[in-house]
N, C-alpha and C positions, 0 to 999 in steps of 0.2 A: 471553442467548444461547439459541438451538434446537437441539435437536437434529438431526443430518442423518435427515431424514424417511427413513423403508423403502422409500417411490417410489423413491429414487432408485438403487436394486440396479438396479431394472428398467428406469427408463429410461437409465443408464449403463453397466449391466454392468457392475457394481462387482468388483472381487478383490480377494483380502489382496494386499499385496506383501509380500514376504518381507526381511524386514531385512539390510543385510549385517554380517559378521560383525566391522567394526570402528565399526559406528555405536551409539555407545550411550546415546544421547541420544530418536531416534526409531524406533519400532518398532513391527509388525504395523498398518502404515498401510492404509486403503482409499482404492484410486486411484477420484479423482473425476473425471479429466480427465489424459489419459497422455502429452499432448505431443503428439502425431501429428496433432491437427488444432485451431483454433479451436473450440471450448467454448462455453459461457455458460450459466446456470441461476440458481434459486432454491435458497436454503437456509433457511430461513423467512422473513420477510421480506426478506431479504440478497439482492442481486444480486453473484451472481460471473461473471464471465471469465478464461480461462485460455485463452494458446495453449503456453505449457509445463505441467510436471507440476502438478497440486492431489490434496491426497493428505488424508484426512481422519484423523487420532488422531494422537497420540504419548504419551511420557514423560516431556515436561518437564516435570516437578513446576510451576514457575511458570505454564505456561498450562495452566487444567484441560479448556477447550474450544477445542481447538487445529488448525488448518491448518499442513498442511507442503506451504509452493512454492516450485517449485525451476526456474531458467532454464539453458537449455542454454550452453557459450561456444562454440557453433557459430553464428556473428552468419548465416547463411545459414537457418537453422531454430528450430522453433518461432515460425514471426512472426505476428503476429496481420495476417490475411488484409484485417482491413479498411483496411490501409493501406500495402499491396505498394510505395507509392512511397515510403515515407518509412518503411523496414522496423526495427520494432521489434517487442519481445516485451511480454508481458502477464501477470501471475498477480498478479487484485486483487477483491477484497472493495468494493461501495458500500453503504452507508444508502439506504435509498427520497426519492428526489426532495422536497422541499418548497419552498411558494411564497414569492415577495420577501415579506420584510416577518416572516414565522413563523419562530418561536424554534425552537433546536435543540440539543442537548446528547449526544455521544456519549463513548462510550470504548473503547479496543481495547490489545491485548497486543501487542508482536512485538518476534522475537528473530531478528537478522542476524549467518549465521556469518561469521567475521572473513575466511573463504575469499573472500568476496563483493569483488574489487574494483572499483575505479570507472574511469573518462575523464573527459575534459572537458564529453562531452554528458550530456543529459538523462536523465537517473535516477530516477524520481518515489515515494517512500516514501509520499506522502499528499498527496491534492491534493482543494481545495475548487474542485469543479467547476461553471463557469457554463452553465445550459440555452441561453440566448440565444447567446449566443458563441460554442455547440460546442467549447472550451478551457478550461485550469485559469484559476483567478483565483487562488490562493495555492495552492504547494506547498511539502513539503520534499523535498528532492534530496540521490543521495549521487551527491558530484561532485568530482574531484582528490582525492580521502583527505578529502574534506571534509561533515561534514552541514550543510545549508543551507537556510534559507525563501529560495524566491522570491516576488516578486508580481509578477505581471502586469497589475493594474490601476494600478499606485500606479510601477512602473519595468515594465523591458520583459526579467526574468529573470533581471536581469544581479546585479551584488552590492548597488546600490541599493535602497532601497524606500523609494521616493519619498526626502524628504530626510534619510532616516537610514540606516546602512548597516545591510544584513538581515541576522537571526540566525545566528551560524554558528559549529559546533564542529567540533574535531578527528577524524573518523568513528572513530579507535579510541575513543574515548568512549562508542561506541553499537556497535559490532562487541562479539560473540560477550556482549551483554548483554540480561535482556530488561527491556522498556522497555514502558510506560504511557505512552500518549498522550488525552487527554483537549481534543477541541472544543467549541467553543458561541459560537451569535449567529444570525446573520440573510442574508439573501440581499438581494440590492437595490440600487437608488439609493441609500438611506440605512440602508445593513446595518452588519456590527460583525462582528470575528470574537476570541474569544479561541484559544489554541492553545499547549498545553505537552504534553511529552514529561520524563519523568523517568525516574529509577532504580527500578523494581518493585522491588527489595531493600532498597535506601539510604532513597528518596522523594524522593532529592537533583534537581535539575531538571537536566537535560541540556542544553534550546534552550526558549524562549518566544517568541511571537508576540502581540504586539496590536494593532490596527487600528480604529479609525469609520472610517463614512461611503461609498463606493463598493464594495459586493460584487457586482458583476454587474447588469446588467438588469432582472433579472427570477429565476425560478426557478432553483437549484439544487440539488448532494447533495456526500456528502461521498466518500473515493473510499481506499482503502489498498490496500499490498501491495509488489508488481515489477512497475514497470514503465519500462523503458529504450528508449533508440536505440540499436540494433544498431552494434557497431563494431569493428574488425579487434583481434585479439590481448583479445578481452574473457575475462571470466573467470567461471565459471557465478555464478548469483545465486542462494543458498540461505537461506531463510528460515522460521521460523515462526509465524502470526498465529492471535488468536484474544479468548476470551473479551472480547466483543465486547458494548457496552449502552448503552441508550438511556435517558438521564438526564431 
């Protein structure tokens, strides 16, 4: 994990924000991106996007290098600009791009407050992203009160994956917990992906994914965080991610 570089006061116009006085979980955060418009930068190698809030520190004792993002439940605002027809919001963290065929190993922290609920649509907690395709090849989704992998190469989203049906727990399982997610494999014609998520406290697993053989194309990365389709009577999406390493 990096620290957020001192560039970024200046090119951001950073502030404290001031905590409120029944939050007491996160505090004396520096706004990295305030919601008011589409975002996007560097955090040492890390590419972020944010078209709602990214706020950098907290007090969770469990993540020591931690992001706090938070989505509006105004499905009308905060949307991420690049895709006004098909309006959704965004607050996510990616690993740097690597090509078919090259090994990859990550890990990342995040803790979703149980306030956070879901819909039927798409909700993407972590998604391994295909370069060719422009779309996810595997995510996990919080969907109906549900957490879930989809695949998009192996089925089409749906509760399939391919001929076994995809991983999936009860979202209070993972609501107001923080959770260790750990990737690794390859991009490609003939890629591999492993993918668990567990109890930072327990070690107990929460949801597991394994997969050969079709991951995309050609290049990909890997992608965390908020990000949803906008949808009437939704509910903000609040979150903490972080301590974040490359295995």
């Amino acid at each position: 994990m990096w620290p957020l570089p001192l560039a970024l006061a200046s090119v951001f116009g950073i502030a404290l924000a001031a905590p409120s006085s029944t939050d007491t979980t996160l505090q004396r955060r520096t706004t990295i991106s305030d919601g008011n418009a589409f975002n996007q930068g560097m955090i040492g190698n890390m590419t972020w996007q944010a078209s709602g809030v990214l706020e950098s520190g907290c007090t969770l004792s469990t993540i020591v290098d931690c992001y706090h993002i938070f989505l509006t439940s105004n499905a009308s605002a905060e949307l991420d600009t690049n895709h006004l027809d098909s309006p959704r919001q965004r607050d996510e963290f990616h690993f740097p791009q690597v090509s078919a065929g090259t090994p990859f190993s990550y890990t990342w922290k995040q803790y979703l407050y149980s306030s956070t609920g879901t819909g039927t649509t798409w909700f993407h907690i972590m998604q391994a992203f295909g370069v060719v395709e422009d779309n996810p090849l595997v995510t996990l989704d919080a969907v109906s009160d549900t957490l879930r992998i989809k695949d998009y190469v192996r089925g089409t989203g749906g509760p399939e994956c391919g001929d076994i049906e995809c991983p999936s727990t009860p979202l209070s399982n993972y609501h107001g917990t923080t959770t260790t997610h750990q990737i690794s494999g390859t991009f490609g014609p003939s890629g591999n992906l492993l993918y668990a998520v567990t109890n930072t406290a327990t070690g107990d697993q929460i949801l597991s994914y394994s997969v050969d053989g079709a991951m995309g194309a050609g290049d990909g990365y890997v992608k965390f965080g908020l990000y949803r389709l906008t949808f009437e009577n939704m509910t903000t999406a609040n979150a903490v991610v972080g301590d974040w390493a490359f295995e």
